[in-house]
N, C-alpha and C positions, 0 to 999 in steps of 0.2 A: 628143110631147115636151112636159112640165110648163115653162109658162111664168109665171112667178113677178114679181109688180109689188112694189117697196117698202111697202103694207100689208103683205104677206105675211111679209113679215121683222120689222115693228115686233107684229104683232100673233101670229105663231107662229115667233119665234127660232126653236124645235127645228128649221124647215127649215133650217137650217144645220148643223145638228149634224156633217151628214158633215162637214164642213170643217174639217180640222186648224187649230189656231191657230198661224200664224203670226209671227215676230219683225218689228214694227213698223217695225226696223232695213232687211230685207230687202223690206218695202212701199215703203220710201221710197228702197232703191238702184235703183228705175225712170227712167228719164234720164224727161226732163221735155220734149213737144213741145212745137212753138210755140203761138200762140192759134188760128193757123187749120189744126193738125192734133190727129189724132187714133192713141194709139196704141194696137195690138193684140195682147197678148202672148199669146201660144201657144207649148203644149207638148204633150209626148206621152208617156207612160211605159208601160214592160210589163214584165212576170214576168221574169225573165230576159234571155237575150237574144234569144229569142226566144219571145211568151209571151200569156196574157191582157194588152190595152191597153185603156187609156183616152189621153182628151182633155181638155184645157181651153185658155179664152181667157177676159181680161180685155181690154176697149175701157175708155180713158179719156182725159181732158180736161189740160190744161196744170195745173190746179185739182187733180188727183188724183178727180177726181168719175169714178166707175164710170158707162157707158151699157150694156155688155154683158156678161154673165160666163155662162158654158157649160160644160159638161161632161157626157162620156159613154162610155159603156164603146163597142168598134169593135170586139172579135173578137178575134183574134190577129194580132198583126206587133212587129217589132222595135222598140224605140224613135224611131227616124229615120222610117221609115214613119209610126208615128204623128203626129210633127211635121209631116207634110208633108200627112196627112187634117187635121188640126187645121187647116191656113191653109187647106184649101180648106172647110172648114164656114164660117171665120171669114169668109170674104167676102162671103157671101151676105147673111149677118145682117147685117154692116157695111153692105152696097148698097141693100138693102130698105128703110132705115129715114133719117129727115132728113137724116141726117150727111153724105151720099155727096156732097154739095156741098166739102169738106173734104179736105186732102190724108188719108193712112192710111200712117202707118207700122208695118210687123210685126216685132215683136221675137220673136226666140227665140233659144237655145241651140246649136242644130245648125246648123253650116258645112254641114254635105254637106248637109243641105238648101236651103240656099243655092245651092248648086256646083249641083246637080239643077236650081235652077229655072232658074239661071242661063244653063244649058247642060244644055237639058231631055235630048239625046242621052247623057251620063252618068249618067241615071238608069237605074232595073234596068226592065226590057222592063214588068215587072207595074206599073208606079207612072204610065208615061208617061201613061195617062189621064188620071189624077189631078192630073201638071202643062198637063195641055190644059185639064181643067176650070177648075184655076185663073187659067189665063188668059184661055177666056172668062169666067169671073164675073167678072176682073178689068177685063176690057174698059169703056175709057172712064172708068174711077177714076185718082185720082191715089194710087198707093199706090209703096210700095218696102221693101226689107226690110233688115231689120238686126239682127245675130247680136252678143247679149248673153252675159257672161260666164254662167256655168250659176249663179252665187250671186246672181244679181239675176233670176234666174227663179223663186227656188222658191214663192209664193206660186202660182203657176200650176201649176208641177210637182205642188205640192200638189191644186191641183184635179183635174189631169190620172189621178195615183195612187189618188182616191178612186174615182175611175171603175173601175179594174182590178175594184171585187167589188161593184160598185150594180148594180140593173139598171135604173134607170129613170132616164133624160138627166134633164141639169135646163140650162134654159134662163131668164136671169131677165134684164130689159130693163126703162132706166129710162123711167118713162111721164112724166118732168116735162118 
């Protein structure tokens, strides 16, 4: 996985290039956490409905200041799937790193991902892993989730989509 520091963007922009530009308008419909949390927006998007997926998450500050942004192609599964690989990547990187002192709220899009994690026996037989995993990576964080309308995601959706035809993750962390 390319892990990517702020020179890397002040001194070769082009690594961004995949990155659609986004309406500034839908940057700043992110609800706003308090000073002592942190929030992590995750999405999932794929071909169809069932189809090539990518991934993405954005980690940030009350301030809007970025600590994490992620994204990666995962194979094939439906959109919902991919939402629900997206939080369980997004954990790890959130745990491993200073912050994990700090509550974590997860923003996304998808209710049934919600529903799943909420009441992991509603999810489809192939995904339960994936909510055991998340829960132990969650283990001992203060985190909780919370389902954003789909127009205050797409800065992420956007990440998520770019993943559908890349082949190389891109993982970039703020090192201040």
């Amino acid at each position: 996985m390319a892990l990517f520091g702020r020179v890397d963007f002040v001194n070769n922009p082009s690594s961004l290039l995949w990155l659609k530009v986004v309406s500034e308008k839908a940057f700043l419909a992110w609800s706003i956490p308090s000073e002592t949390s942190l929030i992590f927006n995750v999405d999932g998007a794929a071909v169809g409905g069932f189809g090539r997926a990518g991934i993405g998450g954005v980690m940030r500050n009350s301030e809007n200041k970025m600590f994490i942004m992620f994204s990666k192609f995962i194979g094939f599964f439906d959109a919902s799937s991919a939402e629900l690989l997206a939080t369980r990547d997004a954990l790890p990187l959130f745990s491993v790193f200073r912050w994990s002192n700090l509550k974590l709220v997860f923003e996304f899009d998808c209710k049934l991902c919600c529903d799943w994690l909420e009441k992991s026996s509603s999810a489809p037989d192939a995904f339960k892993y994936v909510i055991e995993d998340i829960i132990q990576y969650g283990a001992g964080l203060d985190w909780f989730i919370k389902v954003i309308p789909r127009e205050e995601n797409s800065t992420i959706d956007c990440l998520a989509k770019s993943e559908i035809s890349r082949k190389v993750p891109f993982v970039w962390v703020c090192q201040d």
